[in-house]
Legacy VTK file of the C-alpha trace (Angstrom):
# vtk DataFile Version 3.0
C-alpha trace
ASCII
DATASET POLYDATA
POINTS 281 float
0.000 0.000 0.000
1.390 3.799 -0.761
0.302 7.154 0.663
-0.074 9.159 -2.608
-1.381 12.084 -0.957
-1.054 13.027 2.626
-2.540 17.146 3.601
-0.770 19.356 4.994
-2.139 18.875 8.346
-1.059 15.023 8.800
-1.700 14.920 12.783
-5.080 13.343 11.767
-7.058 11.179 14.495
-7.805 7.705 12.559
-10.376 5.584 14.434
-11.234 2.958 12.011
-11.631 1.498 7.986
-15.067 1.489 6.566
-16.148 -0.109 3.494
-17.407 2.548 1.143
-20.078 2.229 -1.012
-20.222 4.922 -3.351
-23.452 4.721 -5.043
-25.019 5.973 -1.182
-24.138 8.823 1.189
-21.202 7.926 3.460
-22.298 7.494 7.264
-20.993 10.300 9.418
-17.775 8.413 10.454
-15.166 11.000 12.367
-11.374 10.162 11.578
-12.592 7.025 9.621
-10.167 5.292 6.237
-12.958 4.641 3.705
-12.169 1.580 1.250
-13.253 3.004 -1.686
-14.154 -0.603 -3.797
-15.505 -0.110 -7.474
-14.629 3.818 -7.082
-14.422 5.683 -10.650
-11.735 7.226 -10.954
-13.546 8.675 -14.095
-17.057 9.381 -12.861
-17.918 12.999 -13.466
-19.132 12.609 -9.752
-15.876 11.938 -8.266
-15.114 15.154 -6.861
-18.652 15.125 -4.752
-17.855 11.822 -3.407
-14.403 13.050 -1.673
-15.855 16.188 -0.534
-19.152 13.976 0.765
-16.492 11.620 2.546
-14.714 15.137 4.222
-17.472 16.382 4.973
-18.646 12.697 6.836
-15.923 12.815 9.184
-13.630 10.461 7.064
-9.987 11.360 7.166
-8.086 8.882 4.104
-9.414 6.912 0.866
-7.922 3.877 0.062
-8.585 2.752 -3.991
-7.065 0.880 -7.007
-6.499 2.212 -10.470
-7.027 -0.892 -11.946
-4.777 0.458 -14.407
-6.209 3.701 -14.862
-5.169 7.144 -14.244
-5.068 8.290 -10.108
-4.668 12.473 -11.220
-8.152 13.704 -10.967
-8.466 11.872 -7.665
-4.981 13.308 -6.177
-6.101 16.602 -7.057
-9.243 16.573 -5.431
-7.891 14.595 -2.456
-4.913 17.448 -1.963
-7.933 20.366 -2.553
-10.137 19.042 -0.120
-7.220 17.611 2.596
-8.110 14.133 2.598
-5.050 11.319 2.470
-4.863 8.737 0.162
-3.735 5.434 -0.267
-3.090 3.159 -2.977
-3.651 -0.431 -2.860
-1.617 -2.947 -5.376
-4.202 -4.018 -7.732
-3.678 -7.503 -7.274
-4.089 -7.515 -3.378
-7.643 -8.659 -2.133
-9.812 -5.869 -0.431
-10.448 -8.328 1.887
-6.865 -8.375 2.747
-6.783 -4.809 2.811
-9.770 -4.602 4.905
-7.398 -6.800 7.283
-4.719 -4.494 7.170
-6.434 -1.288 7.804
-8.072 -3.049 10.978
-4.764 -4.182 12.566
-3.406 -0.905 11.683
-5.812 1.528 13.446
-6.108 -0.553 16.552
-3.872 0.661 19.632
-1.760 -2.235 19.850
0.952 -0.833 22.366
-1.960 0.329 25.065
-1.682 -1.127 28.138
-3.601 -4.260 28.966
-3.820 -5.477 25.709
-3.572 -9.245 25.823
-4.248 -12.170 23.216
-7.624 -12.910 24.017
-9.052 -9.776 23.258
-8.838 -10.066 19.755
-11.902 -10.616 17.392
-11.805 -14.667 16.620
-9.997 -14.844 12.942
-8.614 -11.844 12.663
-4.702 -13.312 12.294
-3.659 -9.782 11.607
-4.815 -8.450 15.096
-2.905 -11.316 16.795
0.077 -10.986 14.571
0.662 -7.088 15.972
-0.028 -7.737 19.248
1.859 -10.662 19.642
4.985 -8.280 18.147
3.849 -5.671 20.348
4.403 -8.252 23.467
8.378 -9.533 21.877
9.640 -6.932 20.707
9.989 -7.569 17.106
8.655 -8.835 13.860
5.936 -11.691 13.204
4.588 -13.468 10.345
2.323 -16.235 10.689
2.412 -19.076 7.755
0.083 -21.640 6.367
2.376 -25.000 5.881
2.680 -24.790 2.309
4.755 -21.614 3.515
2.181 -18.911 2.401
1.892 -16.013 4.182
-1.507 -15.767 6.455
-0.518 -12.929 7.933
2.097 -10.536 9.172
2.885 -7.503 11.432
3.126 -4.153 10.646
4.159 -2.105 13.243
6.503 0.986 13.432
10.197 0.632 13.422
10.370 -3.181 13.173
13.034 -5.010 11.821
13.166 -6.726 8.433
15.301 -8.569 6.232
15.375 -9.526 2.376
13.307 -13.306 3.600
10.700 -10.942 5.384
10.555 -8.638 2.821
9.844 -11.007 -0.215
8.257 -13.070 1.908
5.232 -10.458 2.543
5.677 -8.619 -1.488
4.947 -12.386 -2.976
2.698 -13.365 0.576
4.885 -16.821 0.174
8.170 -17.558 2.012
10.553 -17.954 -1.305
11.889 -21.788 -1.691
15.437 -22.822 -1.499
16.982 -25.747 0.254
17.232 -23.822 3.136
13.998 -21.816 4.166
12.400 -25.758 2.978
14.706 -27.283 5.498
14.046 -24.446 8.098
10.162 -25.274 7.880
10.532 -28.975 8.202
12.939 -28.476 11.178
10.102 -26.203 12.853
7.105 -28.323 12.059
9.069 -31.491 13.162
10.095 -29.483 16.723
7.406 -28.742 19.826
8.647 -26.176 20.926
10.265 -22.787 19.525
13.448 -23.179 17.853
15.730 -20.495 16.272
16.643 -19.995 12.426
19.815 -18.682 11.259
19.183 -15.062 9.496
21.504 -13.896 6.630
22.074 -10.974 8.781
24.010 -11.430 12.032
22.370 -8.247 13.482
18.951 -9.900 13.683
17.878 -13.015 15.246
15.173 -15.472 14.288
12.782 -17.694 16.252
9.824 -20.026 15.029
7.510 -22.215 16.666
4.713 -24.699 15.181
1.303 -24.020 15.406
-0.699 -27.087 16.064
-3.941 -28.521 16.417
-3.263 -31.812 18.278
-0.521 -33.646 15.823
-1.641 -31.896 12.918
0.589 -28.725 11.801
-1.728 -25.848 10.928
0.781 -23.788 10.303
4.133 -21.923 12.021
4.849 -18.091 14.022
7.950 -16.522 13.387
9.917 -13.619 14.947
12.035 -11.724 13.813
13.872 -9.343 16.265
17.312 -7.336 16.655
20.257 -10.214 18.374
20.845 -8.090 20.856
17.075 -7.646 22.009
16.891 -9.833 25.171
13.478 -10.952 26.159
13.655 -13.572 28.845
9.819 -14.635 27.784
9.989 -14.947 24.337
9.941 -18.742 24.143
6.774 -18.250 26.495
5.230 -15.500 24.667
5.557 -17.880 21.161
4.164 -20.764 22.975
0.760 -18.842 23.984
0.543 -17.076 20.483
0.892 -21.123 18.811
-1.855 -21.986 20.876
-3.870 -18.727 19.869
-2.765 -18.924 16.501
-4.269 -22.542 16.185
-7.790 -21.348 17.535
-8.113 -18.744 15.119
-7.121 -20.638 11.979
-9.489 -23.254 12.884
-12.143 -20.570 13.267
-11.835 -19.182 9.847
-11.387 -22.813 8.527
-14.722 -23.778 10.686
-16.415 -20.504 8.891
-15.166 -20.849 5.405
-16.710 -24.625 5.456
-19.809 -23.292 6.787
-20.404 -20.497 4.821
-19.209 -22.729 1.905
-21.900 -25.458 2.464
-24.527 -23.003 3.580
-24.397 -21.276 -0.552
-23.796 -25.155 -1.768
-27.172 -25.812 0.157
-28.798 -22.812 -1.524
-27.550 -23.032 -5.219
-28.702 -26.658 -4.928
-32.156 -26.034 -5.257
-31.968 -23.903 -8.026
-30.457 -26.242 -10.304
-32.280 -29.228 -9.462
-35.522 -28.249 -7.699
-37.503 -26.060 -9.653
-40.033 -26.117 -6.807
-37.658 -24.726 -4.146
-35.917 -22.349 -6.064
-37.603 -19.102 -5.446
-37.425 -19.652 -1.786
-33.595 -20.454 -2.065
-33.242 -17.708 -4.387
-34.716 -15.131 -1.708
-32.105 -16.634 0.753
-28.968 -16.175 -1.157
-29.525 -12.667 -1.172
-30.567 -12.313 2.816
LINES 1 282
281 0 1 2 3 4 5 6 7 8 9 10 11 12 13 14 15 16 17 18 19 20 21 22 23 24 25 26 27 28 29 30 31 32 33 34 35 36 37 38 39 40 41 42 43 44 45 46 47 48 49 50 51 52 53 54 55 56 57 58 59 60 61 62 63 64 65 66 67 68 69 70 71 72 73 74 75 76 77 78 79 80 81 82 83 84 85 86 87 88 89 90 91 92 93 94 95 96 97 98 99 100 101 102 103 104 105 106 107 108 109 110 111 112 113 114 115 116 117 118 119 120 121 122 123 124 125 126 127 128 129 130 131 132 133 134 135 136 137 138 139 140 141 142 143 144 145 146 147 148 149 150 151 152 153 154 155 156 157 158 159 160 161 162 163 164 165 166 167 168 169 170 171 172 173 174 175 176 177 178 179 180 181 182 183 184 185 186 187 188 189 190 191 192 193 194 195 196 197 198 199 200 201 202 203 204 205 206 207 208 209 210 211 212 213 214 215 216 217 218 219 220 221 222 223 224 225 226 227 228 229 230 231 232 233 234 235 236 237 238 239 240 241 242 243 244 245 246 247 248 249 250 251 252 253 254 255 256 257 258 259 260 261 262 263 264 265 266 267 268 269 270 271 272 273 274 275 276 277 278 279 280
């Protein structure tokens, strides 16, 4: 994501992302990031919209070009005093939508612990558990994609962090492969050599029983020393684990719920107005 236009007064309060819908008036939302899906960048109505969205409270847009042209919109954006951001075209808004809600939430308050955070939401836990060891964490599937991944200020990074979150897969060679059967295979945290002797890196499995649902890594400066790290991984495994299984448990059911419902309409003519009426509940 890249700030393309940020007004001269940036000490904005930002209290949460809203998904806009641009064909209706924006609810009055003070200090809120609209996702602007399907905006035109075209429409002749454009400038309205961002000046509806000001005048709503709302304090950034975040939009693709879809290959188009982003000018009009920076101009009005920069007249009115509104930030933008750009999203890659090819990322989700779903995983924006993820983003934006780990970003806006206070991880570093006081208090904060693991089990405050909204079942699924892998991003949430991902900051917070950072927040609590000091570093950097990204949380893999085991095929080695990325699930999710920190992103708070001033943490540390290296080139396997950084193409592991551009490509949202951990690049293969014969030794990140290695370094992920060594960590599934283990029960406890174990560490990773870094190409970079300033950092250090740590990993633990994330399991459901014996099944491997995945693996948490840190990444933190080697000179960081948190005596509770190890402990802190162990508790964020077992959170981890809950939380993938919830968005498993809800992808299944919301999966067979619309198999349920399209049923009907291809193969029971009587039934199909009535399943037709719930798909769009």
């Amino acid at each position: 994501m890249t700030l393309t236009e940020m007004p001269a007064d940036d000490h904005q309060f930002v209290a949460g992302s809203v998904l806009y819908d641009s064909t209706a008036l924006p609810a009055k939302f003070p200090g809120a990031v609209a996702l602007a899906i399907g905006l035109s960048l075209s429409g002749k109505r454009l400038g309205i919209k961002i000046r509806e969205l000001r005048d709503a409270g709302y304090v950034a847009v975040v939009y693709k070009t879809n290959g188009g042209s982003d000018q009009v919109l920076r101009e009005t954006a920069r007249e009115l005093g509104i930030a933008l951001f750009r999203a890659s075209d090819s990322v989700p808004w779903s995983q924006v939508a993820e983003i934006m809600d780990a970003a806006v939430i206070p991880h570093r308050q006081s208090g904060r612990t693991l089990v405050d955070i909204r079942p699924g939401d892998l991003f949430d836990l991902a900051n917070t558990v950072a927040a609590q060891a000091g570093g950097a964490i990204a949380i893999a599937d085991p095929e080695q994609t990325i699930l999710a991944y920190s992103i708070l200020p001033d943490q540390p990074i290296d080139e396997t962090r950084r193409n592991s979150i551009l490509q949202l897969h951990v690049p293969h060679s014969p030794q990140t492969d290695g370094d992920y059967r060594r960590v599934h295979a283990a029960k406890d945290a174990v560490n990773v050599a870094t190409e970079d002797p300033l950092l250090r890196r740590t990993a633990i499995a994330i399991r459901a029983g014996e099944s491997v649902l995945g693996s948490l890594w840190l990444l933190e400066l080697a000179e960081h020393n948190n005596e509770d790290v190890n402990r802190i991984l162990r508790e964020a495994a077992n959170i981890a684990a809950l939380h993938i299984l919830h968005k498993r448990t809800t992808y299944v059911s919301n999966l067979t719920r619309q198999i349920d419902l399209v049923q009907p309409l291809l193969f029971e003519p009587e039934r199909a107005e009535l399943a037709a009426i719930r798909l769009r509940s």
